[in-house]
N, C-alpha and C positions, 0 to 999 in steps of 0.2 A: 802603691804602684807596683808592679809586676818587676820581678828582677828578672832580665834575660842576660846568660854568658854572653859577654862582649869576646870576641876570637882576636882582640889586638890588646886588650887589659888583662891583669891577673884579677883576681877575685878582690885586691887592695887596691887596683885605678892603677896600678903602676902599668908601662911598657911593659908586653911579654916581649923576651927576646926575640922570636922568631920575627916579631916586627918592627925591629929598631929603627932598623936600616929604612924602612916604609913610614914611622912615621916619622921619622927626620927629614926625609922629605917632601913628606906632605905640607910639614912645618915649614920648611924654606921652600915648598911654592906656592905663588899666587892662585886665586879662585881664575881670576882672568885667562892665566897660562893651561889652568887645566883643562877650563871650557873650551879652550881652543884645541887640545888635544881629544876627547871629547868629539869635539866635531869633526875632526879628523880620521877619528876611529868610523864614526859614520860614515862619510866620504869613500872611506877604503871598501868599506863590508859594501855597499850600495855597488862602488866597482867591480867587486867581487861576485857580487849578485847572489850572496846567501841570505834567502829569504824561506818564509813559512807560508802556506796556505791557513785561512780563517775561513774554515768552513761552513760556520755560523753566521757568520755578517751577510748572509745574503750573495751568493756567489764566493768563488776562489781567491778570496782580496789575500794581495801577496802582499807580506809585509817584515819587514827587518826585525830580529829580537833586538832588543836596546841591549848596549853593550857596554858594563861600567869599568873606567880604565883603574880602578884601583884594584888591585889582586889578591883574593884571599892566600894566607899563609899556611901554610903546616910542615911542621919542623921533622925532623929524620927520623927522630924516636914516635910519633905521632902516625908519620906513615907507615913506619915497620908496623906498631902496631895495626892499622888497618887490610894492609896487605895480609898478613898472616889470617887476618878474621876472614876475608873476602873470599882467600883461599879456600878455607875452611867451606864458607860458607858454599860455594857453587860446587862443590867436590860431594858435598851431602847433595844438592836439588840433582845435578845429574846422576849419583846412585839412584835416587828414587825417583825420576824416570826411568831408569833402567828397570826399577821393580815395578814398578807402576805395569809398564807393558811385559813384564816377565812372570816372575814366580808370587809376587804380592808380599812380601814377608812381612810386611810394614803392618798390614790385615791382619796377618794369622800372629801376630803377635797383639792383635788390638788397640793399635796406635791411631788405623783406620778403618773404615768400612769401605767395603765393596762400592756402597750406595753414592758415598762419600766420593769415589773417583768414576764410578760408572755412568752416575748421574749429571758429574760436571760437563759444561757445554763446551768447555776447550780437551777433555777427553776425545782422541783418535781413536776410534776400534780398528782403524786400517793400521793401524802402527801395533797391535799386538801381536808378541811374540817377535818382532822385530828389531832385531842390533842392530844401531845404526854402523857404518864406516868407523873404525877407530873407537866405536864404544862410548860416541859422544855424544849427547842430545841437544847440550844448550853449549852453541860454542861461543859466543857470544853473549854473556847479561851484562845489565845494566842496575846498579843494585846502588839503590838511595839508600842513604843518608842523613841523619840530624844530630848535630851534637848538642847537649843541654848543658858540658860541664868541661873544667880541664879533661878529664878521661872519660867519659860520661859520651860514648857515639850509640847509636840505633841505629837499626836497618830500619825503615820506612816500608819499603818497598824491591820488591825482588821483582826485575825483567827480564822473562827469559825466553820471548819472542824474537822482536825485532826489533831492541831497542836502538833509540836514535839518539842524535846529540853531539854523539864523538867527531863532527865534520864541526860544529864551532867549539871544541874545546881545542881542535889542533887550529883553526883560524885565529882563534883568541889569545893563541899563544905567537902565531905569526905577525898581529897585530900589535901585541905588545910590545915584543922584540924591533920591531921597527919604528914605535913612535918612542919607546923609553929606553936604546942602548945603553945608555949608561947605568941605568939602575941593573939590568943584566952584568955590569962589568962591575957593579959591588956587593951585588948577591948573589952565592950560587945555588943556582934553581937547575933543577934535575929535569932533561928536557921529555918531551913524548913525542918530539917527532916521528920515534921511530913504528908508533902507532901503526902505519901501513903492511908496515914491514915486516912488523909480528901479525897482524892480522894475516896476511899470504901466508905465511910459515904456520900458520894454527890450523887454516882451511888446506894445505895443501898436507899434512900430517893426518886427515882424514880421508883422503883418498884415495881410491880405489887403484888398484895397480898397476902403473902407465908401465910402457917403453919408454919413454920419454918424460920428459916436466911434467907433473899431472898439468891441464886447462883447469884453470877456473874461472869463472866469471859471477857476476852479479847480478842478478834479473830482478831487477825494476820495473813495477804498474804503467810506469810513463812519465811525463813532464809535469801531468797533474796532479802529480801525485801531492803532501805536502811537504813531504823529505827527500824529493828528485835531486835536489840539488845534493845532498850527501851521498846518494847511490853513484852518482857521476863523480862526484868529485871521489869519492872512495877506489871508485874503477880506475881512475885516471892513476891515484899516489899507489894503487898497487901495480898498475901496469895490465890491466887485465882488462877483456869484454867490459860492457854495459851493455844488455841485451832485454829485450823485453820477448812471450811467450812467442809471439809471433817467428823471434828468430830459431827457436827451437824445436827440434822434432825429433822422436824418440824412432829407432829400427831396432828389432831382437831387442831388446830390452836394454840399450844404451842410448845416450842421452849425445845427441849433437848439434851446432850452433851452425846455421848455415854463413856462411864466406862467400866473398866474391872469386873466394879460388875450389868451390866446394863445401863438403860438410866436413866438421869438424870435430872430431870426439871431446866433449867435454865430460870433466871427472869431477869437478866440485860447486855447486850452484849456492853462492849467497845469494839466499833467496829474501828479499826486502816485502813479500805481498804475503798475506793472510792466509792461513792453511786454508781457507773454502775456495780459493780461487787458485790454487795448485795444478787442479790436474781437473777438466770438465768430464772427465770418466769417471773420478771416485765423487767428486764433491761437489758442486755446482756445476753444472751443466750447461749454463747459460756464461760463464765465465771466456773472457776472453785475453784473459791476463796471463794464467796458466801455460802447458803444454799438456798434451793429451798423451796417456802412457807416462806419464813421471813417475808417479807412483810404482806401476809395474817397475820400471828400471830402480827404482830409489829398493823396494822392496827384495830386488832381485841383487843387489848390493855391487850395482854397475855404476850409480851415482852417491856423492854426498849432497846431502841438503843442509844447510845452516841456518838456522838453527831447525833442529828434525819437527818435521809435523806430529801435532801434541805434545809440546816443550811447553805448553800456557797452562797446562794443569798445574806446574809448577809455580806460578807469579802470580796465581789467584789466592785476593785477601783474607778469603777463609780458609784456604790449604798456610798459607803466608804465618797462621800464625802456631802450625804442629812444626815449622822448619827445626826452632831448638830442639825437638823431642827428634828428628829426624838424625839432625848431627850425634847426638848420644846413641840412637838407634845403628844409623851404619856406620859411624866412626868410633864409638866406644868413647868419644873425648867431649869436654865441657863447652859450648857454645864462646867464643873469640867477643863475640858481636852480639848484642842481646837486640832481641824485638821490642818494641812496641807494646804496652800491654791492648789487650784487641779483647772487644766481645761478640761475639757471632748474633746477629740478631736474630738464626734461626732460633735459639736455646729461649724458650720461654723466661729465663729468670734474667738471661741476658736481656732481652728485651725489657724487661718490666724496668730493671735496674736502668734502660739506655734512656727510656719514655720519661721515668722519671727525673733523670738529671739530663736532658739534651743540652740546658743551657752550657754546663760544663762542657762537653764534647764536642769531639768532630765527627760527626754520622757519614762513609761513604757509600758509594756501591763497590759491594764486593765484587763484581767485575766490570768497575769504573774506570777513565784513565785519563788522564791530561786537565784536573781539578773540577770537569765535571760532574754537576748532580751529585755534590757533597753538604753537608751545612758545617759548617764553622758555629757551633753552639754561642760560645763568648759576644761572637760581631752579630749574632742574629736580633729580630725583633720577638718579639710571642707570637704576631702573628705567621712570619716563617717557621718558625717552631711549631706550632699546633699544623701546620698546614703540610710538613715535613712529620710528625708524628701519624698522620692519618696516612703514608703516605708507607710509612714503618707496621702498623698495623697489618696494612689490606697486604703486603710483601716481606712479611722480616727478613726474608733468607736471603734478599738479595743484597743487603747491607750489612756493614762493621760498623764498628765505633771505636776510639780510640780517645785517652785523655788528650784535652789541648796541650802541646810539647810546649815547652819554655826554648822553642828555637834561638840559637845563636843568631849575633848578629855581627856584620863587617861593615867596617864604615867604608860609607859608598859616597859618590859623587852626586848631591841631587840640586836643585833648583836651587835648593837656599846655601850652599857648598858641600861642606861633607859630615855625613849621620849615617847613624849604624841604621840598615836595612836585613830585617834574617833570609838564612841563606838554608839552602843544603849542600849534597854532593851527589853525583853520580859518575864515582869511577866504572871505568869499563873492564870486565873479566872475563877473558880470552882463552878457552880449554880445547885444546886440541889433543891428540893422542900421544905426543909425545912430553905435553908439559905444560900447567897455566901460567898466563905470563898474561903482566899489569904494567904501563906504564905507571910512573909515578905522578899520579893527580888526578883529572878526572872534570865532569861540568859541574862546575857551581854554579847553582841558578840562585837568585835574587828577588826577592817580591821588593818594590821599588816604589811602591805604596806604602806612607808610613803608618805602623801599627800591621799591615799585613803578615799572614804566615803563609800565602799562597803565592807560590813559586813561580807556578807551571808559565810557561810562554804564552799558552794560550789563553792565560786568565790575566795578561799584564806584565808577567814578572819578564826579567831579564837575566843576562848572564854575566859572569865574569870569569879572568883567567885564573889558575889556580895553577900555585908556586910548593912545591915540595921543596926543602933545603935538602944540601947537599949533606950536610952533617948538623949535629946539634947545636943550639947555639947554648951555651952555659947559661944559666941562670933561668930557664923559661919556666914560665909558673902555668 
């Protein structure tokens, strides 16, 4: 049988410390008591109204992530180490945007080819030669996580779009704190509320230069969206706009949000929608999500955009796996956070080696997202496997592969009481011009199907809230 790190046991079954205190109480409470908690936590979020669109089911069916009230742990010395890697790590993907749309040095040293970023379909040609505000690209990523070991974390995944999530890692923490005070008053857990608050201070450190407080605001696709509810709720905890295209109109090449008292110059757009539907002047035409002339003003360095159009050349799986060679490239220093080992299915030998061990592997598309159109080698049949090989064939380039990870697991709360389900992380990393800044913790998603390694919400999995200690606890293995 398969050993996976348990993240509440040492590698000898004993209590790690950082979860003493968690499982002492799990131990002195009943299944009864929990499930009622549990359904309480449901209650709340349904009040709350944070739900996800399932685009698949046949229409917009909104539906709740399942929310498990037991808390993954990670102790002081665990997060220092990951902050420092995360740093690391999004301070390289923004260099190389900068070069990507600059001078290329990354090419003329032959790390990459021309082809390699010219050809990519999330490459901007409207973005070269252009510095963004503050020198930022990706103000915001979203950067997975898996841990296989005591020290033993990977990056999964680098998002350095729009990524989502961070509206239930701060509700999951509000939730907690309200149904469990008391375990808040015998562990101390490092909070993120202040999440908002460094986000404003990140977007408004990239703008353009006001009289007054720079405006920033948010610009959201709509209600349909399947993340509306975090564009809203984000607008709300910073105090800012929620605005969709329609409220915006660019003059002389500035960007302003019309008021019931006028128009109003805006300096900073977090922008939540897709670079095609930006601006129906450069990019899609037919878009009515956009404003028209963004571009010109973003270009002419009257607005910020966050994250800047063509930031996803960066978070694409086949660029995802030169990132260590990048940090040595523009940092001169040894990678915090190791990758994944990854094989490019364009690479002939890659391929031959991926056809022939699929059962091992996890095959995805190299610009896939949310566990879509992946295979899971180990859980497949032969006939998904040959039907997913022919499939590899007639396209290699559009797919990776990666070993199956011996993901950790957190004992979660399921039908039958409580068992470990594997987990990941998706802290959030916030880069504005004058300094990166992480709250401490981040989304832990949860596959909640036993035996599952797939996380994602929209494939089943769910979430839970995620405890950083305040200091270390002695003895943790």
């Amino acid at each position: 049988m398969r050993q996976f790190f348990d993240d509440m046991h040492g590698t000898d079954g004993d209590i790690r410390a950082a979860y003493a205190e968690i499982a002492t109480w799990l131990a002195q409470t009943p299944p009864d008591t929990l499930n009622a908690k549990r359904e309480e936590a449901e209650r709340l979020f349904r009040r709350i109204g944070i739900t996800f669109a399932v685009y698949t089911e046949g229409g917009d069916t909104e539906r709740l992530i399942p929310f498990d009230i037991i808390p993954r742990i990670l102790d002081a010395d665990e997060w220092a180490f990951l902050e420092r890697g995360l740093k690391q790590r999004v301070n390289a993907l923004n260099l190389f945007l900068a070069d990507v749309y600059g001078a290329r040095e990354i090419v003329r040293a032959g790390k990459l080819t021309n082809e390699q970023i010219d050809g990519h379909p999330a490459y901007c040609v409207q973005m070269q030669g252009v510095m963004p505000p503050g020198g930022v690209y990706t103000h915001v990523a979203g950067i997975d996580l898996v841990r296989t070991g005591v020290n033993d974390f990977y990056v999964l995944e680098d998002n350095c779009r729009t990524p989502s999530g961070v509206s239930y890692m701060l509700e999951n923490r509000s939730v907690m704190m309200r149904l469990f005070p008391e375990l808040f008053a015998r562990i101390g857990v490092e909070p993120v509320a202040r999440y908002p608050q460094d986000l404003l201070r990140t977007l408004q450190s990239v703008a353009p230069l006001a009289d007054d407080e720079p405006c920033v605001v948010v610009l959201t696709p709509g209600q349909f969206n399947s993340a509306y509810y975090e564009h809203s709720f984000l607008a709300d905890e910073m105090g800012v706009e929620l605005v969709e295209g329609i409220d915006l109109v660019v003059r002389e090449k500035k960007v302003y949000m019309r008021t019931t008292g006028g128009l109003k110059r805006v300096h900073v757009i977090y922008r939540r929608i897709d670079d095609d539907f930006l601006d129906p002047m450069v990019f899609r035409a037919d878009s009515a999500l956009g404003a028209f002339g963004l571009m010109e003003a973003y270009r002419a360095g009257n607005v910020a955009l966050a994250n800047a159009p063509g930031a996803g050349i960066a978070d694409d799986k086949a660029i995802y796996m030169h990132v260590p060679e990048m940090i040595r490239f523009y940092l001169g220093e040894e990678p915090i956070l190791n990758n994944v080992p990854t094989w490019d299915c364009a690479n002939d030998g890659a391929l031959a080696y991926v056809l022939d061990h699929l059962e091992e592997l996890v095959v995805k598309e190299a610009r896939g997202s949310g566990g879509y159109g992946m295979l899971v080698g180990p859980h497949s049949t032969k006939k998904t496997r040959d039907a997913f090989a022919k499939k590899l064939r007639e396209n290699p380039s559009a797919y990776v592969a990666q070993p199956t990870l011996a993901l950790s697991t957190c004992p979660t709360f399921v039908a039958d009481g409580t068992a470990p389900r594997h987990v990941d992380l998706r802290p959030f990393v916030l880069s504005g011009a004058d300094s990166v800044r992480i709250v401490p913790g981040g989304l832990t998603r949860v596959a909640l199907s036993e035996g599952s390694l797939v996380v994602n919400s929209s494939q089943g999995g769910g979430t839970k809230d995620t405890w950083v200690l305040h200091t270390r606890q002695n003895g943790a293995k």
